[in-house]
N, C-alpha and C positions, 0 to 999 in steps of 0.2 A: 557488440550486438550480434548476436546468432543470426544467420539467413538460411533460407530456405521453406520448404517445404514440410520440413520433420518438425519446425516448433507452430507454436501458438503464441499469442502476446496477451499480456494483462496488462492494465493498468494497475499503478501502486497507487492507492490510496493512504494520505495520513491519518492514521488513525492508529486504533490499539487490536493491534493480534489477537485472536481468542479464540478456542477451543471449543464448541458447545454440545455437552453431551444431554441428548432428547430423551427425554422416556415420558408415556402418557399421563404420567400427573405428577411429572419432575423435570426441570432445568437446569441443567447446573454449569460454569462458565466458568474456564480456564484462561487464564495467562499465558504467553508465550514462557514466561519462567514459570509457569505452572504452579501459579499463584490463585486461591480462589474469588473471583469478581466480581459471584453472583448477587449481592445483595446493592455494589452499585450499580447494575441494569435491572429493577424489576418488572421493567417495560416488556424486555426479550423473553418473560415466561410465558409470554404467549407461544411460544416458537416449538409448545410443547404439543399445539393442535398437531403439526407434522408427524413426531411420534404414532399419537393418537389415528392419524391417518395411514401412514406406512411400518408404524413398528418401530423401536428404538432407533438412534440417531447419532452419527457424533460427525460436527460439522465443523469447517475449519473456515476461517473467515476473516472480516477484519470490522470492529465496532466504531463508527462514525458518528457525527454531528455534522446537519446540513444546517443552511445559511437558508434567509426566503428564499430563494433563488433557487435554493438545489442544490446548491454548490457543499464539496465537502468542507468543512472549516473546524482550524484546530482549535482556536482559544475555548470555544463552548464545554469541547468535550475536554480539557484539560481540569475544570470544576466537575465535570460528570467523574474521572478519573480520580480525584482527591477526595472524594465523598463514598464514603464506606457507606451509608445509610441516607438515601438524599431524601427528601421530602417530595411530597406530591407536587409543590409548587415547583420545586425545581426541576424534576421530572415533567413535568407541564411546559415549562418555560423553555427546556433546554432537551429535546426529546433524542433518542439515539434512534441508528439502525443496522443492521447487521448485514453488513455486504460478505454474502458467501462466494468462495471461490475452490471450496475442493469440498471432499465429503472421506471418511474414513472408514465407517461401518454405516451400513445398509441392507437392508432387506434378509436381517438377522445371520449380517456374518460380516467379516472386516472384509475392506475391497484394497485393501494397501499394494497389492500386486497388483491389480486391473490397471489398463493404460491410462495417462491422463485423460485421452479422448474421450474413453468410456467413465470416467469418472464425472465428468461434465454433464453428460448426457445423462445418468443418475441427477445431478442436481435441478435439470432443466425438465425433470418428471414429477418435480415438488410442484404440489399446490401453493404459492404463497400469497394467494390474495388475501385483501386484509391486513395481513401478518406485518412487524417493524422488522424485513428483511428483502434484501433485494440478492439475486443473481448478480454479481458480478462480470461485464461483461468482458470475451475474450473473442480474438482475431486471427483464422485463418487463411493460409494463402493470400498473407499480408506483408508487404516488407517493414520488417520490426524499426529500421529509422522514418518510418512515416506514423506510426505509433509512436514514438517516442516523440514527434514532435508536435504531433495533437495532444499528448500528456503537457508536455512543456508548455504551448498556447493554453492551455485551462488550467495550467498553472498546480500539477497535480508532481506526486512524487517520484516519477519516472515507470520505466516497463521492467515487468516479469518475462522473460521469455521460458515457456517450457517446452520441453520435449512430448511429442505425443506421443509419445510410447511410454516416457516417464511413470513409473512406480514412485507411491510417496512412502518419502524416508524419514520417519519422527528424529527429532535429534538430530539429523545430519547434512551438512551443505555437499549439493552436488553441483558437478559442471553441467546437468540435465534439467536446472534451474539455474537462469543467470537473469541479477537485475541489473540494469544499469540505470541510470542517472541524467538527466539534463544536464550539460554544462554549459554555461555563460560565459562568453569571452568579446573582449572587445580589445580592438586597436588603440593603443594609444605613444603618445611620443615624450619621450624623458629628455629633459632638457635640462643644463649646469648650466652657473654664472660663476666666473671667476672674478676680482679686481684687479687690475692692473699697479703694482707698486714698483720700484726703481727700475732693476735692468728688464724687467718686461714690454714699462714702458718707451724705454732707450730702444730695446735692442728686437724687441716681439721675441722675447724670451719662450720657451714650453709650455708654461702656463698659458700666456696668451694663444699658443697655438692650438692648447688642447680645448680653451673655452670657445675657439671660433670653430675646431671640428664636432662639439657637441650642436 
């Protein structure tokens, strides 16, 4: 986990990657393999008002399903995911949301060099009331293992840590992006039983000595 001052931390959410390019009477929704997905979210063409308010869009994010609670949860969105065409009821029953966390093009030109910092700050100027999209929330001037371990208690997919000064890189992993992971460990004690048969039991043979040092 990165420390300092120069990064930010995100929470990972489980869900599915997406791409969404805005324009005001179009939405259209990319995959992380750059697969098209727009027809199983018809919910997120709303997310074309933003367009319509600021001008073309291409937003980078991640597509969830909440629990009553709030909570993110996978199984729901795992049927939103298999359904190329879902129905209203299911779309009803099992609604999405589009947690954004970066932005690509804006205010009619790409922002792929701006810093992260200012990239956020672009996202944090959208109107999304209303809208099935949330701000993605990020941490600064925070130590990234006290985020990682309030991801952990709510039981989410671990931290993003990025650079603020970070430039996004389509395509490519950098060390100016690092996630890491909750990991779970626990104590415990491994214990052997040996039998005792002829000269073990005559003479407290090796066997017996190794089963009394386990």
């Amino acid at each position: 986990m990165p420390t300092g001052s120069a990064w930010a931390f995100e929470f990972v959410f489980d869900g599915l990657r997406a791409v969404a390019y805005l324009e005001p009477d179009q939405v259209r929704l990319r995959s992380a393999t750059d697969r098209s997905i727009t027809s199983s979210y018809p919910e997120l063409a709303a997310l074309s008002r933003l367009a319509r308010a600021r001008g073309p869009l291409v937003l980078d994010g991640k597509i969830v399903a909440l629990d009553r609670l709030g909570r993110v949860t996978v199984p729901p969105l795992r049927q939103r995911m298999s359904t190329a065409k879902p129905s209203a009821e299911l779309v009803s029953r099992t609604p999405v949301r589009f947690y954004l966390s970066d932005v690509l093009y804006a205010d009619g030109a790409p922002v792929l060099e701006l810093p992260y910092r200012r990239r956020r700050e672009l996202l944090a100027e959208l109107d999304l009331t209303g809208l099935p999209v949330d701000l993605a929330p990020y941490f600064l001037d925070t130590d990234g293992q006290t985020v990682l371990h309030t991801a952990q208690l709510h039981g989410l997919g671990g931290v993003l840590a990025k650079r603020l000064d970070s430039r996004y890189q389509p395509g490519r992993r950098t060390r100016a992006w690092v996630q890491t992971v909750p990991r779970l460990t626990q104590s415990v004690v491994v214990g052997g039983w040996l039998p005792e048969t002829g000269a073990d039991q005559q003479g407290g043979g090796p066997l017996t000595r190794l089963g009394t040092g386990l």
